[in-house]
C-alpha positions in Angstrom: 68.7 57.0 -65.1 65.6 55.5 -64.3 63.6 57.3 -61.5 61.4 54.8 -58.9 58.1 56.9 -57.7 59.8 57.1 -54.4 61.5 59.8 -55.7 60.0 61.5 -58.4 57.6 64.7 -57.2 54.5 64.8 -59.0 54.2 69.0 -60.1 51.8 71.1 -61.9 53.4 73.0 -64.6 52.2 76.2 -63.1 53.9 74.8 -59.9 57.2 73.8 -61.7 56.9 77.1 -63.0 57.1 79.0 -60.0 59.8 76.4 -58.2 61.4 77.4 -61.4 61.6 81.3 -61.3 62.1 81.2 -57.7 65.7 79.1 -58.1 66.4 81.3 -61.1 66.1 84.5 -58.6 68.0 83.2 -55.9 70.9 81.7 -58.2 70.8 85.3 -60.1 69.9 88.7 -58.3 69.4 87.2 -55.0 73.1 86.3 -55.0 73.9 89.3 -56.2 72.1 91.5 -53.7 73.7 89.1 -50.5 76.9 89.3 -51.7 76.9 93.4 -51.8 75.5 93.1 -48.4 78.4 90.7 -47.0 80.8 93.3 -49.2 79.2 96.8 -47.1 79.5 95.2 -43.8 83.0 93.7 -44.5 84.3 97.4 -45.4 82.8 98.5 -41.7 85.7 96.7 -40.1 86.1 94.0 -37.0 84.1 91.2 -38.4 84.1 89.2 -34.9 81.8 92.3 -33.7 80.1 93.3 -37.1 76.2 92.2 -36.5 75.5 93.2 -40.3 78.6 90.2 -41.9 77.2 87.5 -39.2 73.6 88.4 -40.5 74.2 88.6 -44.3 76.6 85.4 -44.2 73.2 83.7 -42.3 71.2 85.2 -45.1 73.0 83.6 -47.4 73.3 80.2 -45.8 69.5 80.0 -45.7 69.3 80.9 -49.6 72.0 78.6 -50.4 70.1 76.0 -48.5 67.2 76.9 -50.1 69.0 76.8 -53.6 69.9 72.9 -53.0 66.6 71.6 -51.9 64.9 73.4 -54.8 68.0 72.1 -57.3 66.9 68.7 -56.3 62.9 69.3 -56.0 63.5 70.1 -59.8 65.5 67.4 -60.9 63.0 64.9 -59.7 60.0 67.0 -60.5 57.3 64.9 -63.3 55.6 67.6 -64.2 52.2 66.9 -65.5 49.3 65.2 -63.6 49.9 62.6 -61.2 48.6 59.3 -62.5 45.5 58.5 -61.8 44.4 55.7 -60.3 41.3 53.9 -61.5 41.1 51.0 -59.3 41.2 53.2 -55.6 45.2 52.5 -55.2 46.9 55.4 -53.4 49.1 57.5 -55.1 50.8 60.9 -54.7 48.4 63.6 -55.9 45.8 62.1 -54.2 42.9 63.0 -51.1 43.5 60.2 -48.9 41.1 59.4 -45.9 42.2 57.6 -43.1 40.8 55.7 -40.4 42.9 55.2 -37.2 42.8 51.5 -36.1 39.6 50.7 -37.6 37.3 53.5 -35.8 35.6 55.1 -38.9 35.0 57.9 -35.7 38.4 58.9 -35.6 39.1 59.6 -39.8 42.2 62.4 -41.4 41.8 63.5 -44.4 44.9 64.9 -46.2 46.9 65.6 -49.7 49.5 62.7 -50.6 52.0 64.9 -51.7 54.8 67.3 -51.6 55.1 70.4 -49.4 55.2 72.5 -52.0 51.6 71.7 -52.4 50.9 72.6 -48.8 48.1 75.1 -48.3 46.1 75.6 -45.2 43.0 74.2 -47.2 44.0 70.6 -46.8 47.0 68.8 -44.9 49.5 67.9 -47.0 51.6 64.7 -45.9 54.7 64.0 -48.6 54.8 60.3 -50.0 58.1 59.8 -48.5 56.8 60.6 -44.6 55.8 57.2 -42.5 51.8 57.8 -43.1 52.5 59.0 -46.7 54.7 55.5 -47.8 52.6 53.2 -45.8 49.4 54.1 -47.4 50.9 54.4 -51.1 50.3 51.4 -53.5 47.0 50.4 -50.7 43.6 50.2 -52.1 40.8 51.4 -50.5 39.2 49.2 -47.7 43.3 48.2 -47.1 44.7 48.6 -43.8 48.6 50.1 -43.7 50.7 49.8 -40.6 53.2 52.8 -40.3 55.9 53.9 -37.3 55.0 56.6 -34.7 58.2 58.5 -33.7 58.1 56.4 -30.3 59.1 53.6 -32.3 55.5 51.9 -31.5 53.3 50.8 -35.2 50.0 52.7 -35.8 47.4 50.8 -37.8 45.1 52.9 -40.6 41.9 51.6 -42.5 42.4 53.6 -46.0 38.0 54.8 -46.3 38.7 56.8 -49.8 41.3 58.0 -52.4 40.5 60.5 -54.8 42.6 62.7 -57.1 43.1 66.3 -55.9 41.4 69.3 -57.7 42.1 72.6 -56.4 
């Protein structure tokens, strides 16, 4: 199967790595430990008025959810370095700068890629969000038109793209 860069999620290995133990904790002892929990409160009785089975079935809705979006994270996950691009064309892995229609005033600065990069060092905006896709494959200088959630079209001026270094 051949994967489009829409899809694919550009990881470190140290980040795979840890997306990685964390699914093989919550598919092992974490499912272990939330199923003892939904036996104990089962054995207390009434389940319509036992807080303790609502809570643990919750808990384990959450890491089940949790267990999915991590399953698929992985399966498009190119781990490596994100290419590079030589010629100022935005791509994920990148620091993007932004100007809002035109006024090099009013600038964002912010990581092109996925949340699991998000720290509160830089914004992180994923390549598949409405900023993210409209300024990926523009060069520097470009403009990129993008939809607000009130259905009106924002206009960006992309000032600089440079690959991310933590």
């Amino acid at each position: 199967m051949t994967q489009t860069s829409e899809n694919v999620t550009w990881l470190t290995q140290e980040a795979y790595n840890k997306l990685r133990s964390e699914l093989e904790y919550l598919t092992g002892p974490a499912r272990t430990e939330i199923a003892a929990k939904i036996a104990a409160a089962r054995e207390e009785g009434d389940l319509r008025e036992n807080g303790g089975y609502h809570a643990a079935k919750e808990e384990q809705g959450k890491q089940e959810l949790r267990v999915r979006q991590l399953t698929q994270l992985l399966e498009n996950a190119q781990v490596g370095e994100a290419p590079v691009s030589a010629d100022g064309t935005v791509a994920p892995g990148m620091v993007v700068t932004i100007a809002f229609d035109g006024d090099e005033d009013d600038t964002l600065e912010f990581l092109l890629a996925s949340r699991e990069y998000a720290s509160s060092d830089i914004e992180t905006y994923s390549p598949q969000s409405p900023l993210g896709s409209a300024v990926t494959g523009h060069k520097v200088g470009e403009n990129a038109q993008y939809e607000l959630p009130n259905g009106k079209k924002a206009s960006v001026k992309i000032l600089k793209a440079v690959p991310y270094s933590n």
